[in-house]
N, C-alpha and C positions, 0 to 999 in steps of 0.2 A: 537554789535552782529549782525552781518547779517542774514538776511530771507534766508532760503533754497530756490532754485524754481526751477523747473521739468515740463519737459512740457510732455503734453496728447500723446506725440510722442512718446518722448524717453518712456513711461511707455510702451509704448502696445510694443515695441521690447525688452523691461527688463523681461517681463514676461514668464516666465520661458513654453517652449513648452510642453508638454503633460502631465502640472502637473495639479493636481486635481483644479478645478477653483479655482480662489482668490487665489491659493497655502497657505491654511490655517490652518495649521494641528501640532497636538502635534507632537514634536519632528521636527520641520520645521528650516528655518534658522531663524526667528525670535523666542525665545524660551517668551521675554517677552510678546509679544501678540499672545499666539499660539491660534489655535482653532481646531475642528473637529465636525464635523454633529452630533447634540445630546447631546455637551458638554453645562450644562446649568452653572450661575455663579448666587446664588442668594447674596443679597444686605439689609443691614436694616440702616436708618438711620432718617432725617428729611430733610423737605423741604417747604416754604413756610407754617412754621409753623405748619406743622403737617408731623405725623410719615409718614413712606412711606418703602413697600417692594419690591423689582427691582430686576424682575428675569433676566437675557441677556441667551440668548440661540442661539447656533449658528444652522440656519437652513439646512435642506441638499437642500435649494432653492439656483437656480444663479438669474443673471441680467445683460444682456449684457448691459454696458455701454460706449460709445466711441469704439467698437468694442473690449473691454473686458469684459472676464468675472468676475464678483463678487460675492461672498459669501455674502448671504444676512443673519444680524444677528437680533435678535427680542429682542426688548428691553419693556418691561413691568411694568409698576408703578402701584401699588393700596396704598392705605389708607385704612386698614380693609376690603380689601374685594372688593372696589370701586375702579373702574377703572381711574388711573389719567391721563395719558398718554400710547400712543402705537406706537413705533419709529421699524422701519426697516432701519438698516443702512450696506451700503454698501463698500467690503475691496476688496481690491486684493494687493498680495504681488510681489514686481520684484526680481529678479536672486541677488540682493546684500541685499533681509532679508528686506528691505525699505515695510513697510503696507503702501499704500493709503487708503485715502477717500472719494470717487467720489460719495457722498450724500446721502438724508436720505430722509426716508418717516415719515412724523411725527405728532400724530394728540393729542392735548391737548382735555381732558373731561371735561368741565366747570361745575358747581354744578346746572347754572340754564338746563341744557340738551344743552347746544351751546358746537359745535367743535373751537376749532383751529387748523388749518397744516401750520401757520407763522412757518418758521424756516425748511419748507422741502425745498429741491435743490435736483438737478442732474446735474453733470460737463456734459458739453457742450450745457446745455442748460438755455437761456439769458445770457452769458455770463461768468456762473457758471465753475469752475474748480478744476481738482483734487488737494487734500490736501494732506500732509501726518501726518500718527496718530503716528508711531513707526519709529525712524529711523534704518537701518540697523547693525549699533553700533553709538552708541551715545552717546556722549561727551560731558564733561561739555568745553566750554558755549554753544551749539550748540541751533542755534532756526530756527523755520520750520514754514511754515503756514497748517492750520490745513482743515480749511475750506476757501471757496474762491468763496465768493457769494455776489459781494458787496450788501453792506446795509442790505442783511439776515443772513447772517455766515460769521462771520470773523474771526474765533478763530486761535491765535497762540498761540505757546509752546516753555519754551525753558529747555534745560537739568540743572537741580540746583545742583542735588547729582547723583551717581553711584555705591553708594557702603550706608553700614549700612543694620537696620532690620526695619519692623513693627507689629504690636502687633493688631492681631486684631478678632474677636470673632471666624473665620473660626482658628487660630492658631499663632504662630509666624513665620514671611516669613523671612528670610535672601536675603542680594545679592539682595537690594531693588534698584531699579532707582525713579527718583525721576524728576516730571515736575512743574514747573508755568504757568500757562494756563492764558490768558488775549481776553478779544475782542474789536474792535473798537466800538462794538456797544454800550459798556456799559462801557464808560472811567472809569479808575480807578475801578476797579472790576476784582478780583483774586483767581485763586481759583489752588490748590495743588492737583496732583495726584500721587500716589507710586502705580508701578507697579511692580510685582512678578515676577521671571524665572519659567516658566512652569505654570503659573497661570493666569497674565494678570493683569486688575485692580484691586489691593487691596482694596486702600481706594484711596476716593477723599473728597475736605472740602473746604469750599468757607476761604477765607481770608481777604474779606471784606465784611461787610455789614450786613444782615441778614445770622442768621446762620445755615449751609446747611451742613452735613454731611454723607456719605454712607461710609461703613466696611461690606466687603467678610463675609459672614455667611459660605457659603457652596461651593463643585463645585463636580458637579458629570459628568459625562459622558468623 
């Protein structure tokens, strides 16, 4: 299976001229990771041994980056209430439906009061580059790099399934796509995600190791 690769060129001329930044929006050419300003997607699952709830909310905030602009999405973990993590991560979509991901802000709450931001990037900078999260139509075997930060974000994806359902506490989704996600950083370590039409991410679930799971509760906006 070969790597997709796309360069920071050819994006900033794919992007579609006087469409809303990130061209991100319900009813877009990408219908599996659609978004619009306010659409929030909450999440219940486990992680690192305890429960966790993950709200993603797409913000009506940009981010010029490489002379695009992105749609910046707010991503939120708590444990009862307790703040686990707080990720801002950045999309723009080109004229053939393809979502990038030209990086994240990203900061871990540690229980004694310490941060971490290991694992934040922004493409073009030390060497960091755009990823893509969704391809444009995407076929099984097709694999893509996701992030592209050596030694901090290496994630790749490749398409497994295109078709079937999943079942999960927001409902039952049809017409599900289906990724395995892996990273260099952590050999042999895997993790599944189904994504929805007109929803985005369903569920995701590690498939080795400790066990990590989130299922779509809700989606409003």
């Amino acid at each position: 299976m070969g790597i997709e690769r796309r360069s920071p060129v050819g994006l900033r001329h794919q992007l579609r001229a006087g469409a809303r930044p990130g061209a991100l929006r319900v009813g877009g050419r990408q219908p599996l990771l659609p978004a619009a300003g306010g659409r929030k997607l909450v999440y219940t699952g486990t992680k690192d041994g305890q429960s966790q709830i993950d709200t993603v909310t797409v913000t009506d905030q940009t981010k010029v980056i490489l002379g695009i602009t992105t749609t910046v999405v707010r991503d939120v973990a708590r444990h009862h209430g307790d703040l686990l993590e707080k990720t801002f991560d950045f999309y723009a979509q080109d004229d053939q439906g393809t979502v990038w991901y030209l990086g994240e802000d990203t900061t871990s709450f540690e229980p004694n009061g310490h941060t971490d931001t290991s694992g934040s990037f922004e493409a073009g900078v030390d060497g960091a580059q755009p990823g893509i999260i969704m391809e444009g139509n995407p076929q099984i075997p097709d694999a893509y790099r996701q992030e592209c930060y050596a030694g901090q974000a290496e994630d790749t994806a490749w398409v497994v399934a295109t078709t079937g359902s999943s079942k999960v506490p927001y409902g039952k989704v049809q017409h599900v796509l289906s990724t395995l996600e892996s990273t260099r950083i952590e050999p042999g370590a895997y993790d599944e995600k189904v994504y929805g039409p007109g929803i985005g991410i369903v569920s995701e679930r590690a498939l080795t190791g400790t066990s990590e799971v989130a299922q779509l509760v809700s989606v409003t906006g």
